[in-house]
C-alpha positions as a LaTeX table, in Angstrom:
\begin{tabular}{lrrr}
\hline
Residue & $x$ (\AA) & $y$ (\AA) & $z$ (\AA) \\
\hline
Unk1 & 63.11 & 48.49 & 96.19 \\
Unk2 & 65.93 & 46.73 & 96.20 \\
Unk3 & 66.59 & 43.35 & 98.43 \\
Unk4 & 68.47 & 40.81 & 99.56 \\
Unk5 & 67.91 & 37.05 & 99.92 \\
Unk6 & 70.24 & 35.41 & 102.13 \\
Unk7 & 71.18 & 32.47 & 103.70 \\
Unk8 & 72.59 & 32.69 & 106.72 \\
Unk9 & 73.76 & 30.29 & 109.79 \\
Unk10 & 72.12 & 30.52 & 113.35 \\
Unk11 & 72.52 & 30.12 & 117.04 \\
Unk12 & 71.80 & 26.31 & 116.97 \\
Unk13 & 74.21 & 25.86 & 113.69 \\
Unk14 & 70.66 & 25.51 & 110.94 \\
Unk15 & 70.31 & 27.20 & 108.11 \\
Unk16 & 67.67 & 29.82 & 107.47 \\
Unk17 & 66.57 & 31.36 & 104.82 \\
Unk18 & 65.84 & 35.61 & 105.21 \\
Unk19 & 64.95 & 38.82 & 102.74 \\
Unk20 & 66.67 & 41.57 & 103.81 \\
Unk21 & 66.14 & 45.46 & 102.20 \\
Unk22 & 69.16 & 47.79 & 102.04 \\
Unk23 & 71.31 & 49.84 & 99.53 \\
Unk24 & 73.60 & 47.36 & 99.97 \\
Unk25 & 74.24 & 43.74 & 101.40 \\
Unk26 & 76.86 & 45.65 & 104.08 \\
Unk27 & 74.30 & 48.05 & 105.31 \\
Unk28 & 71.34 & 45.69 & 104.34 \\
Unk29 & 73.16 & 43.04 & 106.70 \\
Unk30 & 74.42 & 45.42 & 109.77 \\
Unk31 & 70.45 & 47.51 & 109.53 \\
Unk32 & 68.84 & 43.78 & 110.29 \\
Unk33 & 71.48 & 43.50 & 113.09 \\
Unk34 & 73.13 & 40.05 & 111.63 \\
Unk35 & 76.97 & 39.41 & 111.53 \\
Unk36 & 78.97 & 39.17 & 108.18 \\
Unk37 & 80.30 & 36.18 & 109.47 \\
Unk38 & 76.87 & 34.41 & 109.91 \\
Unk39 & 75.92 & 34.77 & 106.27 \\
Unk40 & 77.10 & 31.58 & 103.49 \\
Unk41 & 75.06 & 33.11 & 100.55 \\
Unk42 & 73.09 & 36.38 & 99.31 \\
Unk43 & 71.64 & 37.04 & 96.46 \\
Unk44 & 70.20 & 40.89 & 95.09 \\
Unk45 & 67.40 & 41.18 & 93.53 \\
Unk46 & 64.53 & 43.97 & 92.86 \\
Unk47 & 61.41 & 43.77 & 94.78 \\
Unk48 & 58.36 & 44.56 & 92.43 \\
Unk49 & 55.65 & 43.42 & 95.12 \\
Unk50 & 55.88 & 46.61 & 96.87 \\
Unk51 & 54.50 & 48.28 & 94.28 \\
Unk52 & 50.77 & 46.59 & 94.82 \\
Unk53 & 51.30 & 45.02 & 97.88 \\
Unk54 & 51.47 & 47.75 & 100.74 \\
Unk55 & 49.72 & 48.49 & 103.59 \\
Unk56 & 48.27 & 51.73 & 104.37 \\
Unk57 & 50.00 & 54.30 & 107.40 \\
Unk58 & 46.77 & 54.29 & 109.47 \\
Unk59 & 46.25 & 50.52 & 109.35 \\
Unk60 & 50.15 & 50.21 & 110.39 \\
Unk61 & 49.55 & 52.82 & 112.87 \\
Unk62 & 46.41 & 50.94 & 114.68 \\
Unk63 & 48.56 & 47.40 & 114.05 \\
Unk64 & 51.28 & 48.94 & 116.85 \\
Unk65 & 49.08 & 50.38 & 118.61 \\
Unk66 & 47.37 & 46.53 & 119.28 \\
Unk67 & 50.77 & 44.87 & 119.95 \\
Unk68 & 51.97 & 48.01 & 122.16 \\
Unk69 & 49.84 & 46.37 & 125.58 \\
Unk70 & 51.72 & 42.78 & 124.67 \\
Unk71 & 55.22 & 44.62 & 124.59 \\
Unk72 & 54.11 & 46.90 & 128.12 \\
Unk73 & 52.92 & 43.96 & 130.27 \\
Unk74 & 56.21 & 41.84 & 129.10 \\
Unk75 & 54.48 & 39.54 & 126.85 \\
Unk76 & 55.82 & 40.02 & 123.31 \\
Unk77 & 54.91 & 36.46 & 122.12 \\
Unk78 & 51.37 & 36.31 & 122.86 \\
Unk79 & 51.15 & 39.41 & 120.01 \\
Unk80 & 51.64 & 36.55 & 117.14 \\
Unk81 & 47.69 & 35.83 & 117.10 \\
Unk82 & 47.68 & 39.58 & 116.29 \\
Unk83 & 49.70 & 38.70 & 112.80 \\
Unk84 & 46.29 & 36.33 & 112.19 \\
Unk85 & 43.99 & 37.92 & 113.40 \\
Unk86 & 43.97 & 41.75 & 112.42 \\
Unk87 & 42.26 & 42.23 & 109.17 \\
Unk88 & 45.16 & 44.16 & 106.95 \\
Unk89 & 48.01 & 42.16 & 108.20 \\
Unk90 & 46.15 & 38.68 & 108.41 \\
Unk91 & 45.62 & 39.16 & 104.41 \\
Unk92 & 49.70 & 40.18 & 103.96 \\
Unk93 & 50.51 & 37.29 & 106.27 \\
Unk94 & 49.19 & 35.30 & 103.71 \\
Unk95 & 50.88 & 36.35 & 101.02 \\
Unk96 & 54.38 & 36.40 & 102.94 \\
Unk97 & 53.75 & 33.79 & 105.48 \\
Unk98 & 57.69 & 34.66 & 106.59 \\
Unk99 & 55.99 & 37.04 & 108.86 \\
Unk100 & 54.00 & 34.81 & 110.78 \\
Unk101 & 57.59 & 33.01 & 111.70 \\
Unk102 & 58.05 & 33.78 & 115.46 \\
Unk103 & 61.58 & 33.12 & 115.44 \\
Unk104 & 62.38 & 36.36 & 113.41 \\
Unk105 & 62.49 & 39.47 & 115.37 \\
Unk106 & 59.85 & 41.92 & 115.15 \\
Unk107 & 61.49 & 44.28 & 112.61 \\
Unk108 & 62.27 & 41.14 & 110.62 \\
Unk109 & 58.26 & 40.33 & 110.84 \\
Unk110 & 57.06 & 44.08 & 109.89 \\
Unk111 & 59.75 & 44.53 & 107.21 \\
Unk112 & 58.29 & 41.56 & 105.38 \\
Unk113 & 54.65 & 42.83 & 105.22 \\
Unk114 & 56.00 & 46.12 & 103.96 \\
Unk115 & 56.00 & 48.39 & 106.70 \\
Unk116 & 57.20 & 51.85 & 106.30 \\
Unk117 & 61.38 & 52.22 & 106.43 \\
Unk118 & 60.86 & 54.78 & 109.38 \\
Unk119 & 58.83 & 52.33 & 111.09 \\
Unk120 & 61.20 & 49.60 & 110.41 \\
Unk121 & 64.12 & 51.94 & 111.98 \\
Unk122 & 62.77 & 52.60 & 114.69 \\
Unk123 & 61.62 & 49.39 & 116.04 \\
Unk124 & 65.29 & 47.97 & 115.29 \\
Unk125 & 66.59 & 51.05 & 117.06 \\
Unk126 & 64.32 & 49.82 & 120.28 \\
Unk127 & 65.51 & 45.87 & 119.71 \\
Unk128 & 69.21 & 47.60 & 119.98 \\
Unk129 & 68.49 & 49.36 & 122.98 \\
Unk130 & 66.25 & 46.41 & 124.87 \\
Unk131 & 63.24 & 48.59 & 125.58 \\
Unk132 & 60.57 & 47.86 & 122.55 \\
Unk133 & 57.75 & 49.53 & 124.61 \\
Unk134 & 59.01 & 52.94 & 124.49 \\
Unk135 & 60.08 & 52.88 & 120.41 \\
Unk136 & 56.69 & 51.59 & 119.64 \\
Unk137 & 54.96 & 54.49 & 121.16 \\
Unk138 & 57.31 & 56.70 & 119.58 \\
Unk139 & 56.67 & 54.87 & 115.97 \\
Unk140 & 52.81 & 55.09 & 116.80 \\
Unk141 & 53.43 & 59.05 & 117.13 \\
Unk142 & 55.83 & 59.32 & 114.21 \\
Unk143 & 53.14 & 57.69 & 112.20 \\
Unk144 & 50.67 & 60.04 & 113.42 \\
Unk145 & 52.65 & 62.85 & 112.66 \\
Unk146 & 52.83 & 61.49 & 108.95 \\
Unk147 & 49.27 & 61.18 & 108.97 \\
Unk148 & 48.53 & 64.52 & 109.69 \\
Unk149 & 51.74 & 65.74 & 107.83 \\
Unk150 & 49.97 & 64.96 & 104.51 \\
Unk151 & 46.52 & 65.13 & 105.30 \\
Unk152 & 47.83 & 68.86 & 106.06 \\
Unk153 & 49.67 & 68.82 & 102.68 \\
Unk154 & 46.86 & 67.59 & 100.75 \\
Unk155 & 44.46 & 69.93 & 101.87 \\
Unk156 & 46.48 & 72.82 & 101.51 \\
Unk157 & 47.50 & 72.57 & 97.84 \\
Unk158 & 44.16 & 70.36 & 96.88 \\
Unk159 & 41.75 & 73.49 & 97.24 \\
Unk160 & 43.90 & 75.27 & 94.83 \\
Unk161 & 44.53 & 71.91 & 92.57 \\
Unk162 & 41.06 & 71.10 & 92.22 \\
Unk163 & 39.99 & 74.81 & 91.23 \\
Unk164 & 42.83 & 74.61 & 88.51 \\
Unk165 & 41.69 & 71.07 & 87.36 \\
Unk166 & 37.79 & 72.28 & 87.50 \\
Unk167 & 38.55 & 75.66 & 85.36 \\
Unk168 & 40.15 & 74.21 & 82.83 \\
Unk169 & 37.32 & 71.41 & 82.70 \\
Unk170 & 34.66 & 73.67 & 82.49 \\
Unk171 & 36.56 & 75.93 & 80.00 \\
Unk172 & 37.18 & 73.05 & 76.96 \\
Unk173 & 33.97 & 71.25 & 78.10 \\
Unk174 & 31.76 & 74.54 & 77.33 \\
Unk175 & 34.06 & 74.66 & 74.47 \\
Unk176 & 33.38 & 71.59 & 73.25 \\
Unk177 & 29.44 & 71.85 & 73.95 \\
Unk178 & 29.50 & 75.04 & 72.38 \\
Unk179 & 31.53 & 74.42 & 68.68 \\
Unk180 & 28.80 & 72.81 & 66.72 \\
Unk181 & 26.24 & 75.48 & 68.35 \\
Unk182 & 29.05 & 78.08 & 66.86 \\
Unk183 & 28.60 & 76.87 & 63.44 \\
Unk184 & 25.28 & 77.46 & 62.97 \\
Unk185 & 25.11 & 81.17 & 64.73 \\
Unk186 & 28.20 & 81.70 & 62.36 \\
Unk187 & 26.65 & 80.84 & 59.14 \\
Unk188 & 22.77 & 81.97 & 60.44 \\
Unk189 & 24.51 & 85.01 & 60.97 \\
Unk190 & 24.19 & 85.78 & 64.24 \\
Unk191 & 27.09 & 85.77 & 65.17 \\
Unk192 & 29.88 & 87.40 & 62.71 \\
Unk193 & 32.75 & 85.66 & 61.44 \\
Unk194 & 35.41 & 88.01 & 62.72 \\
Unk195 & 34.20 & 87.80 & 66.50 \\
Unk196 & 37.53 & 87.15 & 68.00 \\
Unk197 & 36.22 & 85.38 & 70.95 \\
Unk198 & 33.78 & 82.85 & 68.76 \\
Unk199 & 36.21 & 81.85 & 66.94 \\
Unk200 & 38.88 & 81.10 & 69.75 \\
Unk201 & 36.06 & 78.88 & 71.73 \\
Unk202 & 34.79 & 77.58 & 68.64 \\
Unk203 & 38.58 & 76.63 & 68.08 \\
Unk204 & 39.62 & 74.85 & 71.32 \\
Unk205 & 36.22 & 73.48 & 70.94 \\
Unk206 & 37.00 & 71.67 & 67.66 \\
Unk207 & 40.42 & 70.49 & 69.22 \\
Unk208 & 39.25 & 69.42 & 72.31 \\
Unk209 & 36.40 & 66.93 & 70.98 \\
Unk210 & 38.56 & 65.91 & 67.86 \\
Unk211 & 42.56 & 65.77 & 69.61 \\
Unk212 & 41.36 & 65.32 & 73.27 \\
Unk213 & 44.01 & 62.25 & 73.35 \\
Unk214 & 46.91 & 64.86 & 72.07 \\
Unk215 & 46.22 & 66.72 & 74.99 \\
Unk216 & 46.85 & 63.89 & 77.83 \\
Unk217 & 49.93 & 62.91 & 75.64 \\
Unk218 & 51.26 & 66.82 & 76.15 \\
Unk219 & 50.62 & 66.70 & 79.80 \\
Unk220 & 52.51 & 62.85 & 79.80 \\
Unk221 & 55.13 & 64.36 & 77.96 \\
Unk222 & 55.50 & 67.37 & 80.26 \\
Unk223 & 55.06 & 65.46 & 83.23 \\
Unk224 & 57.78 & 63.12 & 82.04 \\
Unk225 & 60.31 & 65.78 & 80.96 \\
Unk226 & 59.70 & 67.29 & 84.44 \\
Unk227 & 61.03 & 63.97 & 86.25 \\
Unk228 & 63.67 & 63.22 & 83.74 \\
Unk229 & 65.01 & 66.65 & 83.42 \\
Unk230 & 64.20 & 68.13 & 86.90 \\
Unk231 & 67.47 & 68.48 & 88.29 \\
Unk232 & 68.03 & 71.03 & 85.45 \\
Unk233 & 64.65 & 73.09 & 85.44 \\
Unk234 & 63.56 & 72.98 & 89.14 \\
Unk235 & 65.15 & 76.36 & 89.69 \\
Unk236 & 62.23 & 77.64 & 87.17 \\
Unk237 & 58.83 & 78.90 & 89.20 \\
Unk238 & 56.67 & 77.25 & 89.73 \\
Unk239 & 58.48 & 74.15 & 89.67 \\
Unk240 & 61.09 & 75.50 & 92.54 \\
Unk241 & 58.31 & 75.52 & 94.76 \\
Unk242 & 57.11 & 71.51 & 94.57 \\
Unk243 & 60.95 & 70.94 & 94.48 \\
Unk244 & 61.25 & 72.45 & 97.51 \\
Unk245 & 57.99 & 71.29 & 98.90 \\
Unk246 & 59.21 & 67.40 & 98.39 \\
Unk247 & 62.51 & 68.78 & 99.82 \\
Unk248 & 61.09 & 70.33 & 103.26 \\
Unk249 & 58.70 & 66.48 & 103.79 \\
Unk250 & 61.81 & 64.23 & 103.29 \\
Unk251 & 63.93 & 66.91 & 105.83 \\
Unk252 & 60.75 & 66.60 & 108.28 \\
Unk253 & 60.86 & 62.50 & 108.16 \\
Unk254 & 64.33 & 62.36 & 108.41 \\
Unk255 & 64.54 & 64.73 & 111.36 \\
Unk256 & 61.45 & 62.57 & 113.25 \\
Unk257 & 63.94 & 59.17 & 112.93 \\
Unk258 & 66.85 & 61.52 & 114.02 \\
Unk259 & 65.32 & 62.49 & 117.06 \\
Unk260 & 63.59 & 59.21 & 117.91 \\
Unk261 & 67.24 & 57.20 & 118.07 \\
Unk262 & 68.95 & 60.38 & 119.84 \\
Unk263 & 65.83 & 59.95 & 122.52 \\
Unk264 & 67.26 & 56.16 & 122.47 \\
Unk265 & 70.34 & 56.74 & 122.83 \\
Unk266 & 71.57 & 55.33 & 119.73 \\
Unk267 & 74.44 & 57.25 & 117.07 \\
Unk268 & 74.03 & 57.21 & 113.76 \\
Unk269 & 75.94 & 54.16 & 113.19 \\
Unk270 & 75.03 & 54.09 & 109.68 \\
Unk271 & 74.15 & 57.49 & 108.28 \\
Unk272 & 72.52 & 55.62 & 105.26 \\
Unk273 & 70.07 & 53.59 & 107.12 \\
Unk274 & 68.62 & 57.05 & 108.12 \\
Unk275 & 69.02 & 58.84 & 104.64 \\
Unk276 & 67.14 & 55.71 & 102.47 \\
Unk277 & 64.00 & 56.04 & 105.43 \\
Unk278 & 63.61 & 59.79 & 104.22 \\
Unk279 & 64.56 & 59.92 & 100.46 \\
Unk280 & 64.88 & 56.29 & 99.61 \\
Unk281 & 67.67 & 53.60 & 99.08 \\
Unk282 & 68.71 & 54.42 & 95.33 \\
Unk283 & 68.94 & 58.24 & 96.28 \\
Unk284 & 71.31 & 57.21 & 99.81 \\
Unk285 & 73.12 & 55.22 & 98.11 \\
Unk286 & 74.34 & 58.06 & 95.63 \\
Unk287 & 75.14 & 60.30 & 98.32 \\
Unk288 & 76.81 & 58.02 & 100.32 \\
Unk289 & 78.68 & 56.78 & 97.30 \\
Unk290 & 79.81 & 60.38 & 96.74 \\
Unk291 & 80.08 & 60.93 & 100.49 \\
Unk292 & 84.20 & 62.21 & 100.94 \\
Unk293 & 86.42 & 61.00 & 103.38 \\
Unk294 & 86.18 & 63.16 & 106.79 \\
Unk295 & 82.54 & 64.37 & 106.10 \\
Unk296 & 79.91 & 64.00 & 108.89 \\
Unk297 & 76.62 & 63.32 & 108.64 \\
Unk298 & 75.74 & 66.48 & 108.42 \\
Unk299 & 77.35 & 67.29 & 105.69 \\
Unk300 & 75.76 & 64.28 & 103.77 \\
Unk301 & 72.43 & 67.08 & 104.41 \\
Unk302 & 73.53 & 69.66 & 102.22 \\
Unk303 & 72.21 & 67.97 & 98.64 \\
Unk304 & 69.49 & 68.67 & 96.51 \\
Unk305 & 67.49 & 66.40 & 97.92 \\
Unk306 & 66.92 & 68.12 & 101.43 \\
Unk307 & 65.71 & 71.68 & 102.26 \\
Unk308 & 68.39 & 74.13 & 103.04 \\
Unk309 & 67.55 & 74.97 & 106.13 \\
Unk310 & 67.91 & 71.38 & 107.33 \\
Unk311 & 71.22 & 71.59 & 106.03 \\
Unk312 & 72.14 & 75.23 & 107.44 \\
Unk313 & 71.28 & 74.50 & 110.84 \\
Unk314 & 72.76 & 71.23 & 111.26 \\
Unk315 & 76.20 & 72.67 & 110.99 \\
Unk316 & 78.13 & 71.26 & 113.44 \\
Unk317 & 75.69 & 69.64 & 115.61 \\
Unk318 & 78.03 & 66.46 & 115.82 \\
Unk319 & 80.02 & 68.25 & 118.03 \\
Unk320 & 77.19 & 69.10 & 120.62 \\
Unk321 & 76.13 & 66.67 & 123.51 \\
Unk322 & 72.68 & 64.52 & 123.21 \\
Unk323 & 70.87 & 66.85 & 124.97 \\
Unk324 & 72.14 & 70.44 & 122.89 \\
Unk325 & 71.04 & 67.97 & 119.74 \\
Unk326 & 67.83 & 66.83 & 121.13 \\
Unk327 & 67.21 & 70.30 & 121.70 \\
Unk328 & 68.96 & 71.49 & 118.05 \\
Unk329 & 66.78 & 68.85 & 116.35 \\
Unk330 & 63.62 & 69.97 & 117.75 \\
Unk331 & 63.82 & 73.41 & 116.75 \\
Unk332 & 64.91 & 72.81 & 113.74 \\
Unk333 & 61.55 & 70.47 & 113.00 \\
Unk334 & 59.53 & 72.98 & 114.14 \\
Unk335 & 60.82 & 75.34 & 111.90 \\
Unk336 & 60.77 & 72.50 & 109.07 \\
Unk337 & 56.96 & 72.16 & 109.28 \\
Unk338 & 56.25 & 76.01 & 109.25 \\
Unk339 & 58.39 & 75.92 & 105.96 \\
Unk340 & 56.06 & 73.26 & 104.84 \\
Unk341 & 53.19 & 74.93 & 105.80 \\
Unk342 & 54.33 & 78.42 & 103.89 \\
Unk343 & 54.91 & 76.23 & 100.98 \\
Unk344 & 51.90 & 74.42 & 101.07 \\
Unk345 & 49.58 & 78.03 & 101.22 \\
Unk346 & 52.36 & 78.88 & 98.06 \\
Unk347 & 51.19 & 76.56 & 95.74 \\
Unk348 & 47.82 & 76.55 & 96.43 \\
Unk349 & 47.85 & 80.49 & 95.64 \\
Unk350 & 49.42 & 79.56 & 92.89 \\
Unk351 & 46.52 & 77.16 & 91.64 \\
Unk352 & 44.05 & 79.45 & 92.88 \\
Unk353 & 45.51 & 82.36 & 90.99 \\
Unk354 & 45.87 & 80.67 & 87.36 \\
Unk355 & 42.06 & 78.69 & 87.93 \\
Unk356 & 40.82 & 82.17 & 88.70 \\
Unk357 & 42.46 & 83.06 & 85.33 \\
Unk358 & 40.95 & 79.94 & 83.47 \\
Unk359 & 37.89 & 80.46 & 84.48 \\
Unk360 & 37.41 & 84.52 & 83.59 \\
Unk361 & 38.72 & 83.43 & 80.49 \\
Unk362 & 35.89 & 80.98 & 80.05 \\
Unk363 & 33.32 & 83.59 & 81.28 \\
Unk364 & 34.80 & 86.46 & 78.79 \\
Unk365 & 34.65 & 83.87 & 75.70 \\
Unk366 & 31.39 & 82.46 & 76.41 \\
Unk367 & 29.68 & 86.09 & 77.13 \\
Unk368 & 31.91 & 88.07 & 74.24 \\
Unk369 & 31.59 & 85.24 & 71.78 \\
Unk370 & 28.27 & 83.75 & 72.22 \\
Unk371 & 25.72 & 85.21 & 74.33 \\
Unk372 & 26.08 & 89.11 & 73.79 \\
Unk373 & 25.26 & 88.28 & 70.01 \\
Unk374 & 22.71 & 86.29 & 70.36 \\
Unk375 & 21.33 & 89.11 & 72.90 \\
Unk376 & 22.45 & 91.80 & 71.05 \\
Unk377 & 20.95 & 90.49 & 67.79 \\
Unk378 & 17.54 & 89.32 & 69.81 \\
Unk379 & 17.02 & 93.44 & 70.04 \\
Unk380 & 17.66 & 94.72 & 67.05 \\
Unk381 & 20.17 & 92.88 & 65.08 \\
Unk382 & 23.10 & 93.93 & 66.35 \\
Unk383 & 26.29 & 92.66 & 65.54 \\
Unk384 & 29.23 & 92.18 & 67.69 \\
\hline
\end{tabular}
């Protein structure tokens, strides 16, 4: 992620010293609600601490949910033993003690322990607006939502994953077992040398206990063609679907922020602020980069990176009054999630179908190759 580290000049004429994120310092500087003018020095710089240093959704989720009573009963600065106290963010605090300074606002305090950009958003949408309480219980739902979202998504394509991942386990394990137990049926002659199924397990046997390294660097290799080269094969099933299954949950987090600042009554002074909290800064910053002069936001939607039915029914919605969109926005992420949710039951057929294939393959080589020969030739010397 991409930052800023600024210097900048306030109300009582010190210096302080801030980290800011954004795709750029412009946007980085207006999203943190600071003037141009206040700033004397900035600096860009890549943040690597995100990687390792984030907090979870549900321990962000019960955080606001703890300094949502301070902000209802008017006491917002009585919530800073909360930054010391709570178990997640008391070990974070440590590590960036900037967001134990009271003097920053509270988007500046959350954005520094790594909060999520949606969260971050909305809160500054609520500092905008004056009214705190009400954003915080709508970032406590949105989080929710999210929490559900992909607790949903996992369990709808894990079933399928895990029977894929478990086939073809059990197929080059019992292949493995089974090679040097091959051998010796082969040459006692049990089993002949032209069985057609022996040899195959006895085959991926031998490869799987002597090249089993080859075979993680194929699926690295694959895996890494698929990210580098996506663009040009995610038409191809079944890579369309994930494509479009990443496409429909960046559409459904961008429409949640969408809504919450519409309920605020806040425009979409900067579109990019939005698009970077759904599909991340480097990706905004493209768009927005190739973003033509007289476009609207909502033609900024229609890109690869958001499902087409986001784009298709946000036609002209610029044009209708807060209420028509409110209205527009909601329908349209209703409709989002039951794309998601067709999607999700896609893929996991998909998984489903080829494990069921793995694993009747397994069951045909094991009973073809090894044990109707060993049954056959336990009666009367049969061979298969």
């Amino acid at each position: 992620m991409f930052a800023w580290r600024i210097q900048l000049v306030g109300s009582t004429g010190k210096l302080h010293a801030r980290v800011i994120s954004g795709i750029s310092l412009k946007h980085a500087i207006s999203g943190a609600g600071y003037d141009l003018r206040q700033i004397t020095s900035a600096e860009r710089y890549f943040r690597y601490d995100w990687l390792t240093a984030n907090i979870s959704q549900q321990a962000q989720m019960i955080f606001l949910m703890k300094l949502l009573p301070y902000y209802i009963a008017g006491i917002p600065h009585q919530s800073a033993q909360l930054f010391r106290t709570y178990g997640p963010i008391q070990r974070l605090s440590k590590r960036y003690p900037v967001a134990l300074d009271v003097n920053l606002s509270l988007s500046e305090r959350l954005e520094a322990l790594r909060f999520e950009p949606i969260v971050i958003t909305i809160i500054r949408a609520g500092e905008k607006s004056g009214d705190i309480a009400v954003v915080l219980k709508q970032a406590i739902s949105n989080l929710q939502k999210q929490i559900e979202m992909y607790r949903a998504a996992r369990k709808g394509v894990a079933g399928g994953l895990l029977l894929f991942i478990a086939s073809l386990a059990i197929l080059l394990g019992v292949s493995a077992g089974t090679a040097g137990a091959l051998d010796s049926l082969i040459e006692a002659g049990i089993i002949e040398q032209h069985n057609f199924a022996g040899l195959l397990l006895k085959g991926l046997g031998n490869y799987a206990r002597n090249h089993l390294w080859s075979l993680f660097l194929i699926a690295a290799f694959i895996a890494g063609a698929v990210v580098r080269y996506g663009d040009s094969i995610k038409h191809l099933w079944p890579i369309s679907a994930f494509y479009s299954y990443l496409n429909v949950l960046r559409s459904i987090r961008l429409v949640s922020v969408w809504l919450i600042l519409e309920r605020a009554g806040l425009s979409i002074e900067h579109d990019e602020h939005l698009l970077a909290t759904a599909i991340g800064e480097k990706h905004a910053l493209r768009i927005s980069e190739q973003r033509k002069k007289g476009e609207t936001f909502s033609d900024l939607l229609n890109c690869q990176y958001f499902s087409a039915t986001l784009a298709e029914c946000c036609v002209g919605i610029s044009s209708l009054g807060v209420s028509n969109r409110i209205h527009l926005l909601e329908q349209i992420a209703q409709l989002l999630d039951m794309e998601r949710a067709q999607l999700a039951s896609t893929i996991s057929r998909t998984f489903y179908i080829v494990g069921m294939v793995i694993a009747l393959t397994a069951i045909v080589l094991i009973l073809s190759g090894v044990l109707l020969p060993i049954y056959s030739s336990g009666l009367g010397g049969i061979r298969l």
